[in-house]
C-alpha positions as CSV (number, residue, x, y, z in Angstrom):
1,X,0.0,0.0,0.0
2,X,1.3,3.0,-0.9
3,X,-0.2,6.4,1.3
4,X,1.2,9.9,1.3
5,X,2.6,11.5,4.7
6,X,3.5,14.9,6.2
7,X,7.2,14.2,5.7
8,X,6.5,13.1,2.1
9,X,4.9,17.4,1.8
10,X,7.8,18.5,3.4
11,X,10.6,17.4,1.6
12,X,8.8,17.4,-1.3
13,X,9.5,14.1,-2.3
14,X,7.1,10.8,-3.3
15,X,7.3,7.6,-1.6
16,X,8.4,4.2,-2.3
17,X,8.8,3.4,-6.0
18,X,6.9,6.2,-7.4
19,X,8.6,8.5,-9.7
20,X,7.9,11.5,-12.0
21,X,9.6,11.0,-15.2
22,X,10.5,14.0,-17.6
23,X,6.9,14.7,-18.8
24,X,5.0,17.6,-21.1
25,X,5.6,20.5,-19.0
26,X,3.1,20.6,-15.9
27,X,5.0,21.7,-12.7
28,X,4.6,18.0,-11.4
29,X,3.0,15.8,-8.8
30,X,3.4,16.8,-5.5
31,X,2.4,15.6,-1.9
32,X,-0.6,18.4,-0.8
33,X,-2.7,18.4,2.6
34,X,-6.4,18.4,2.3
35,X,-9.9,16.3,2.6
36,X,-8.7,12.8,1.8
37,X,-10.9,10.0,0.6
38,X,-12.1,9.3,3.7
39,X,-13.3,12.5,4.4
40,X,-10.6,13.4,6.8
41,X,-7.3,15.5,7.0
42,X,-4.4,14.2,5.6
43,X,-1.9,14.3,2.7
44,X,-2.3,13.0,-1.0
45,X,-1.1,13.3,-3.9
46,X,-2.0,16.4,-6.4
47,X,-1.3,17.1,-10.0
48,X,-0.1,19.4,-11.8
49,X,-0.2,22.7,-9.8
50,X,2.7,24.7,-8.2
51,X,0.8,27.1,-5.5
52,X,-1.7,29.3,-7.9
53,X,0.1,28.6,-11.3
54,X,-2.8,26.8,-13.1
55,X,-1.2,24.1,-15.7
56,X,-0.5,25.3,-19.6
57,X,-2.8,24.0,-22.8
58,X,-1.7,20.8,-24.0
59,X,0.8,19.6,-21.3
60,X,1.1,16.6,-19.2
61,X,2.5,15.5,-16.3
62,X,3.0,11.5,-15.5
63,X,3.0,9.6,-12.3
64,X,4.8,5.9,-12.9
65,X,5.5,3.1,-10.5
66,X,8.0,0.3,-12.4
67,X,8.6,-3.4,-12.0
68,X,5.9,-4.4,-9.9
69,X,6.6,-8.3,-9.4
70,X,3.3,-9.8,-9.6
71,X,2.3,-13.7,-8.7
72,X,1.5,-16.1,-11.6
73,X,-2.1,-15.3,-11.1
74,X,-1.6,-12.0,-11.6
75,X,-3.1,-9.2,-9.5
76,X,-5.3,-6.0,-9.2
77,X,-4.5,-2.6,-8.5
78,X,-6.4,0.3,-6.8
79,X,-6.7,3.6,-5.7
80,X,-8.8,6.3,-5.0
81,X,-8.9,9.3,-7.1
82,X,-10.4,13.0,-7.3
83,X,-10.5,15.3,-10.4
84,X,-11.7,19.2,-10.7
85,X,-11.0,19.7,-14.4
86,X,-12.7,21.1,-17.6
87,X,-15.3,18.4,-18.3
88,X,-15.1,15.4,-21.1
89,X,-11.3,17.3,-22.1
90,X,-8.5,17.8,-19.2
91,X,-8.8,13.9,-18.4
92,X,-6.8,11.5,-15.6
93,X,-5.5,8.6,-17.6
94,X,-4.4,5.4,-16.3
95,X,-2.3,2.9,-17.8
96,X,-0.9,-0.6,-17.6
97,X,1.9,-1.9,-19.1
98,X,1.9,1.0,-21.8
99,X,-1.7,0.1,-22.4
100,X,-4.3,2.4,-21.7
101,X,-7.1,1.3,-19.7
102,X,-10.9,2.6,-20.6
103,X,-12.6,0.6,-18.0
104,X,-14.6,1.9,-14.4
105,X,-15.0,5.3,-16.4
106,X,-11.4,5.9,-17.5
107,X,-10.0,8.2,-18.5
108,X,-12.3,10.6,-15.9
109,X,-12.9,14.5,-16.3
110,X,-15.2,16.7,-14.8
111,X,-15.7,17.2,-11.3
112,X,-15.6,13.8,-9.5
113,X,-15.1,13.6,-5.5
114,X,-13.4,11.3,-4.1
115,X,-13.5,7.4,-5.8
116,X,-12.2,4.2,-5.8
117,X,-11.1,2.6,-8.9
118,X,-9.5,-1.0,-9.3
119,X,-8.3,-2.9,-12.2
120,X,-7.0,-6.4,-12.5
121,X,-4.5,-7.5,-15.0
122,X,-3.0,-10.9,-16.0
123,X,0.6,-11.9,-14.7
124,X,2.1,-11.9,-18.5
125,X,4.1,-8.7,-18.6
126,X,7.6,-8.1,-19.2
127,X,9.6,-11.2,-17.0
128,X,6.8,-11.1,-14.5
129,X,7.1,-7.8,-13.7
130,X,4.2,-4.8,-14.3
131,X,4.4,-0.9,-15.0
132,X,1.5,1.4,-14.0
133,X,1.2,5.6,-14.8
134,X,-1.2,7.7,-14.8
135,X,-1.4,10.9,-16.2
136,X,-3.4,13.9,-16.3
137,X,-3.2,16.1,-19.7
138,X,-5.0,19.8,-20.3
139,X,-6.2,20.0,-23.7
140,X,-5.5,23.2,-25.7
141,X,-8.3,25.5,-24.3
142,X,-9.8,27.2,-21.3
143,X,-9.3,26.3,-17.6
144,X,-11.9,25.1,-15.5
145,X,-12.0,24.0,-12.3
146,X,-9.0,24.0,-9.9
147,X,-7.1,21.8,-13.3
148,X,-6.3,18.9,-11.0
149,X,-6.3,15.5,-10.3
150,X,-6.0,13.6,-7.6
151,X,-4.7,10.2,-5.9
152,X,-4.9,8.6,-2.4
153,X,-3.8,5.0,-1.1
154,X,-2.8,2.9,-3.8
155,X,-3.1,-0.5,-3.2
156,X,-1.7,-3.6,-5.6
157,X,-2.7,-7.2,-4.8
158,X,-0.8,-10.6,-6.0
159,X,2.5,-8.5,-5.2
160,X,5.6,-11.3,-4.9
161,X,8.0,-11.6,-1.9
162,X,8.4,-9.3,0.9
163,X,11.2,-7.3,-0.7
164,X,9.2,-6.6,-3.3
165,X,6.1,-5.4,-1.1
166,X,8.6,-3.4,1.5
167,X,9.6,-1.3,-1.9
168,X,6.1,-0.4,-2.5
């Protein structure tokens, strides 16, 4: 399980294996303190905004977590996830392996509070081992909305070994 702390906010950093690779030009994900999923104070992670500088047209900014070592049977993923964007344009994406998933609604835009999303996938991936991102993009015209998305406690199941868990 992967959650988001106070120190994570602090030191502006993400934890475990989650990274934010070069991406289209939104400031980036960041660790943000707010009304979490469960309707209580904490930290999660935002998209996209550096204090009050809204996102540019036609950028991105991803979120990845790499080489997830998943059981034979496979496995499923969840998370919860908000979004305050311009509706059916500035979307959350999810993907899998590379592959975009449009399942449980995805990708989402609009104003959606808090929601729990889970996907299962099979064990073939590359030697075992899975990739998942998600991204939120602005399209090329006006803002609506705060222009974010997004995540809380990310869960995956079927993960192999302990080491492999402890990274998570």
């Amino acid at each position: 399980m992967i959650t988001f702390t106070r120190t994570n906010r602090d030191t502006n950093t993400l934890p475990g294996a989650l990274a934010v690779p070069t991406s289209g030009g939104l400031s980036n994900w960041r660790v943000v303190e707010g009304i979490d999923f469960n309707d209580r104070e904490s930290f999660y992670l935002q998209s996209g905004m550096l204090d009050d500088q809204a996102p540019f047209n036609s950028q991105y900014v991803d979120l990845v977590l790499t080489g997830v070592a998943i059981a034979e049977r496979g496995g499923e993923i969840e998370f919860y996830f908000r979004i305050d964007s311009e509706e059916g344009t500035d979307k959350l994406h999810f993907f899998i392996d590379g592959k975009e998933e449009r399942r449980a609604g995805f990708p989402v835009s609009g104003q959606i509070a808090w929601k729990q999303a889970r996907f299962a996938f099979p064990e073939r991936a590359h030697r075992g081992r899975h990739d998942f991102m998600w991204r939120y993009k602005k399209d090329s015209s006006h803002s609506m909305g705060q222009d974010v998305a997004c995540l809380d406690r990310i869960i995956i199941y079927g993960v192999v070994g302990i080491e492999e868990s402890a990274r998570l």
